[in-house]
ChimeraX commands (.cxc) that place a marker at each C-alpha (Angstrom):
marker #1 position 122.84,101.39,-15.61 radius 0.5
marker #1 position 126.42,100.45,-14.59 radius 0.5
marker #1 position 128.57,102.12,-11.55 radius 0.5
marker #1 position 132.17,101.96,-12.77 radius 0.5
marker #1 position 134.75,102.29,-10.00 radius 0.5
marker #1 position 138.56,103.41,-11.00 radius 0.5
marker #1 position 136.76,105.11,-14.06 radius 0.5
marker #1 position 139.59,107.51,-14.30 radius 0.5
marker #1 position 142.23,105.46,-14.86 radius 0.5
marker #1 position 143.79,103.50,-17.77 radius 0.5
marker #1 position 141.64,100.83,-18.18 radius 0.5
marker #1 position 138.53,102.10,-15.94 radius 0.5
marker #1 position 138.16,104.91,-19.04 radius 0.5
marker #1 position 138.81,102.43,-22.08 radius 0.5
marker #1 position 136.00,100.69,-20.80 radius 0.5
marker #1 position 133.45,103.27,-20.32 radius 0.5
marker #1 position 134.23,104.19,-23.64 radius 0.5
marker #1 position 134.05,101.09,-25.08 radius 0.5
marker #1 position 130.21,100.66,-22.74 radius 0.5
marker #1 position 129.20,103.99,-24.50 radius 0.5
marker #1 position 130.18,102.32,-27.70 radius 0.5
marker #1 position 128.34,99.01,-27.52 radius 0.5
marker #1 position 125.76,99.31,-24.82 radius 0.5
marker #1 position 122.86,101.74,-24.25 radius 0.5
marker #1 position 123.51,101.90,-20.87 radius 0.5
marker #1 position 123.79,105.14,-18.07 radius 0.5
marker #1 position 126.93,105.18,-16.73 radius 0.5
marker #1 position 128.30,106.75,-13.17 radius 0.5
marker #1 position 132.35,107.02,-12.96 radius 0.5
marker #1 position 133.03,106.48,-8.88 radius 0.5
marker #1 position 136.78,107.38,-8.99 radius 0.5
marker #1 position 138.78,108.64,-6.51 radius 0.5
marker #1 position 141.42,110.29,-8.34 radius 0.5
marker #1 position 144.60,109.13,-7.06 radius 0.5
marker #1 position 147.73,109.05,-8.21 radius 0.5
marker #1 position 146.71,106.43,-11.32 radius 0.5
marker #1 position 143.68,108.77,-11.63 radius 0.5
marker #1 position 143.60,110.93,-15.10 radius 0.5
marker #1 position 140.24,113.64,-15.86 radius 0.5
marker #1 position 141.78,114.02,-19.02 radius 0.5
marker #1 position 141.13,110.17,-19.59 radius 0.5
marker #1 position 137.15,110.94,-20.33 radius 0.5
marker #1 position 137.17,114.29,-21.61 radius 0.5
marker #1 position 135.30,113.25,-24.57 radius 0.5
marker #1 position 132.59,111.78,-22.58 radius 0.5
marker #1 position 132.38,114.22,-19.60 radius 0.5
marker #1 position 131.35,117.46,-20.79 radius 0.5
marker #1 position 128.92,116.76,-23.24 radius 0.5
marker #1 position 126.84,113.30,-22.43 radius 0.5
marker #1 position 123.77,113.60,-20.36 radius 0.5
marker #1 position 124.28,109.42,-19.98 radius 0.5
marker #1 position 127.20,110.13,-17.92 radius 0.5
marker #1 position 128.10,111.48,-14.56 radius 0.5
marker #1 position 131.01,111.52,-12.19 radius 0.5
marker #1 position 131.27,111.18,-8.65 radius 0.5
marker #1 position 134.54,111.32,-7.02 radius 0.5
marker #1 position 134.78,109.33,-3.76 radius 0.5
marker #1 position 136.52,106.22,-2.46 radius 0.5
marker #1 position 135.38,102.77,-2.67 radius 0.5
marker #1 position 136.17,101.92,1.16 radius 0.5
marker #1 position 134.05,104.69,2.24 radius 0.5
marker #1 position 131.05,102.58,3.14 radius 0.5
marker #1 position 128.82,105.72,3.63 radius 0.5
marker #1 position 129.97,107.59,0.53 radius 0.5
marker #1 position 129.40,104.19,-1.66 radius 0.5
marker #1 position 125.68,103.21,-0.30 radius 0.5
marker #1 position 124.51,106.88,-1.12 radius 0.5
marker #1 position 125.83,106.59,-4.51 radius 0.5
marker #1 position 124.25,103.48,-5.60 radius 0.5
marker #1 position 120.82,104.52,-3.60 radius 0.5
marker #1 position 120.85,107.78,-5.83 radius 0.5
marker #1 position 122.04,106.23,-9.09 radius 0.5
marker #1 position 120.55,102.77,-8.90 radius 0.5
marker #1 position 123.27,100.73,-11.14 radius 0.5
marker #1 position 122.21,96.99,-12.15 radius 0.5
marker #1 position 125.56,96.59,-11.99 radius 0.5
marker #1 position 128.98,97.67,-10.49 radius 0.5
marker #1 position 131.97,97.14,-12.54 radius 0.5
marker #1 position 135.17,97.78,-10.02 radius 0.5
marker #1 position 138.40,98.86,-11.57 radius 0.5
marker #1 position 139.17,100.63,-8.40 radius 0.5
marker #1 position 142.74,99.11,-7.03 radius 0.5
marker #1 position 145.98,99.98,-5.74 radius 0.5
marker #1 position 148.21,98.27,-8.26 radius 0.5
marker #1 position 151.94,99.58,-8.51 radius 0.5
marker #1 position 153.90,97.05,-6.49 radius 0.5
marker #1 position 156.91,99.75,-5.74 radius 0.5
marker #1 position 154.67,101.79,-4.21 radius 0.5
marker #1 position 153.15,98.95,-1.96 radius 0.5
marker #1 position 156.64,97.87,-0.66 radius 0.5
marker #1 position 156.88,101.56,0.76 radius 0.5
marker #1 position 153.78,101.86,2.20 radius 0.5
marker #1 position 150.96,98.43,2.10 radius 0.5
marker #1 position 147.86,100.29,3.75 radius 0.5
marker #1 position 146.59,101.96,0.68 radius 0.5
marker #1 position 146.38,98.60,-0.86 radius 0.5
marker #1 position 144.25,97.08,2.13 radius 0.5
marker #1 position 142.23,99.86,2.31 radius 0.5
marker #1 position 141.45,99.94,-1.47 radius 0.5
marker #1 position 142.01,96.27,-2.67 radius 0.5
marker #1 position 140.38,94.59,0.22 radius 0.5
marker #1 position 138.18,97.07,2.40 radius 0.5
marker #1 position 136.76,98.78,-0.82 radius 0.5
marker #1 position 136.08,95.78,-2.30 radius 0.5
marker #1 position 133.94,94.47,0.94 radius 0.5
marker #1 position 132.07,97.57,0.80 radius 0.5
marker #1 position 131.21,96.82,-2.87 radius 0.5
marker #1 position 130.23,93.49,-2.16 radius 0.5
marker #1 position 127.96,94.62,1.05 radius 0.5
marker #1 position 127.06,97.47,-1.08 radius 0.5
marker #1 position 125.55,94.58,-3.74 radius 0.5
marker #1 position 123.75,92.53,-0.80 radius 0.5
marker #1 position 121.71,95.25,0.34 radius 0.5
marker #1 position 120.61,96.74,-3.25 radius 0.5
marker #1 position 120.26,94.35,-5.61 radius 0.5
marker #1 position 123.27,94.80,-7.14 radius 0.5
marker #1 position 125.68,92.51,-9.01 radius 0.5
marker #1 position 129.48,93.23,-9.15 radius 0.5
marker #1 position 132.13,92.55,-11.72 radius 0.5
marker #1 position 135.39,92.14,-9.59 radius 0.5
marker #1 position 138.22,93.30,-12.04 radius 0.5
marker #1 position 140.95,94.83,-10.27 radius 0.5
marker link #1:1,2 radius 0.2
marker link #1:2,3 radius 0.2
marker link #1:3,4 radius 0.2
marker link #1:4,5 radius 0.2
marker link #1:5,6 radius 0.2
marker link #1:6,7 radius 0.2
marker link #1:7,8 radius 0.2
marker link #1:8,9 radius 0.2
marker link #1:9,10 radius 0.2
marker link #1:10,11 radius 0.2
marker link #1:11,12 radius 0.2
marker link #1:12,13 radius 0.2
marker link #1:13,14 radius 0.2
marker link #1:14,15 radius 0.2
marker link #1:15,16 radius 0.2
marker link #1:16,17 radius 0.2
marker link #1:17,18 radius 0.2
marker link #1:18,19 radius 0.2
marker link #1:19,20 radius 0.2
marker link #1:20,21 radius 0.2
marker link #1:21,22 radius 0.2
marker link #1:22,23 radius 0.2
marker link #1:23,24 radius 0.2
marker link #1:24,25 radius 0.2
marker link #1:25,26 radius 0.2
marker link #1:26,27 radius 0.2
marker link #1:27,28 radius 0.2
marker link #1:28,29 radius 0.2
marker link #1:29,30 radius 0.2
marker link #1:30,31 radius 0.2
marker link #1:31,32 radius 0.2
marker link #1:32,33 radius 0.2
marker link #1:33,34 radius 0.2
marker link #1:34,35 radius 0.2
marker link #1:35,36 radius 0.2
marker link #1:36,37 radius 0.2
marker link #1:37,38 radius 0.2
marker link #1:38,39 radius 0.2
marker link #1:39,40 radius 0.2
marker link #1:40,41 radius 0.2
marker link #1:41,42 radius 0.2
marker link #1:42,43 radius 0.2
marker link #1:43,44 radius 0.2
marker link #1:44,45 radius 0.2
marker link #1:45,46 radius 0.2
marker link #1:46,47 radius 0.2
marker link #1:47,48 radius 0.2
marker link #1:48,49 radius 0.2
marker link #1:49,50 radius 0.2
marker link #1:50,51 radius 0.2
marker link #1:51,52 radius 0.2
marker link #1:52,53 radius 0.2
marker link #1:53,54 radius 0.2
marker link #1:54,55 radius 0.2
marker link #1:55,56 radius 0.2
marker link #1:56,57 radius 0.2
marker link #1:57,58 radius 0.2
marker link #1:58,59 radius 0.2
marker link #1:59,60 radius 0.2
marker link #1:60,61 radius 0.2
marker link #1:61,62 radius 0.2
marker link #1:62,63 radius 0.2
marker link #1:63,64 radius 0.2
marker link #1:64,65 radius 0.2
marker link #1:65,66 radius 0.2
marker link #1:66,67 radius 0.2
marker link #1:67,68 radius 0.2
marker link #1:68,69 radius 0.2
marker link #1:69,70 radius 0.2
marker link #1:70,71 radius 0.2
marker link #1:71,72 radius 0.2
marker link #1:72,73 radius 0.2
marker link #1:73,74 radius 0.2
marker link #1:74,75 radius 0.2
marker link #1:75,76 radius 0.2
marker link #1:76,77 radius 0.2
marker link #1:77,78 radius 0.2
marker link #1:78,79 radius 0.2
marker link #1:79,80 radius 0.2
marker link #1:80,81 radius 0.2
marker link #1:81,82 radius 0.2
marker link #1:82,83 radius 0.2
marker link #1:83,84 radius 0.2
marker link #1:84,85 radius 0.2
marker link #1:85,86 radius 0.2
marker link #1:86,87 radius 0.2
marker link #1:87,88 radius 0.2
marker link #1:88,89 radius 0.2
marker link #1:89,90 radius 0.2
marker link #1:90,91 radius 0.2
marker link #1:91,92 radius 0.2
marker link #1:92,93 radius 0.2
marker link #1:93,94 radius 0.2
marker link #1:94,95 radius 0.2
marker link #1:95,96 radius 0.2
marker link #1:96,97 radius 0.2
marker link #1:97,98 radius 0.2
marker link #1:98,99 radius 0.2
marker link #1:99,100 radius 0.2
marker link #1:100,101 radius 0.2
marker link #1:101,102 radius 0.2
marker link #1:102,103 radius 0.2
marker link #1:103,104 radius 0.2
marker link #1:104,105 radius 0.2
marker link #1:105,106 radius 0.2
marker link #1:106,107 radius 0.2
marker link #1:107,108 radius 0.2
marker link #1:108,109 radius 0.2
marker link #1:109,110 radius 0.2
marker link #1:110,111 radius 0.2
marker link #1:111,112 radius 0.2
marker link #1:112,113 radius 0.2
marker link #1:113,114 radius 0.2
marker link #1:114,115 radius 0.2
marker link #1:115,116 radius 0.2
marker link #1:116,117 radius 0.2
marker link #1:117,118 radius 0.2
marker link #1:118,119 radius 0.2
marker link #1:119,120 radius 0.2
marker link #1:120,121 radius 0.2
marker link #1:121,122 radius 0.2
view
């Protein structure tokens, strides 16, 4: 079972499709939709496979994460969640600290308590 943060996005949804492709694994999207953000970007997978579910929520909120992985109970988190256009960083830098850095603590706490091992990407 993987958790898959920043599934919406570009490369977040070319890899659950390519884990759908080559692994037999149960796969939660935690995505939450921003700007780089696309629903359209899994349509073939949402609506139709019962090995798939979405949950939209933000990887800083510490809360929101720990219930997800308690319910879902992933072996493994793979994080594509990030704040990555530079332009809009130089205009305003504290969606990328809350994202790039306190998301990605969460995740990592979020692995120490459960069990859980985490593929840093972003």
């Amino acid at each position: 079972k993987l958790l898959v943060t920043g599934g919406h996005g570009f490369i977040g949804s070319n890899f659950i499709y390519y884990a759908k492709k080559h692994l037999s694994a149960r796969i939660v999207n935690y995505d939450k939709l921003t700007y780089a953000g696309n629903m359209m970007n899994l349509a073939g997978i949402s609506n139709y496979d019962r090995n798939y579910t979405f949950v939209k929520g933000d990887i800083a909120d510490r809360e929101a994460v720990f219930n997800a992985i308690d319910e879902h109970r992933p072996e493994w988190i793979v994080n594509f969640a990030a704040e990555s256009h530079v332009d809009r960083s130089i205009k305003d830098s504290s969606p990328f600290l809350r994202t790039n850095i306190a998301g990605t603590t969460v995740l990592l706490e979020a692995c120490r308590r459960f069990g859980t091992k985490l593929l840093q990407v972003s």
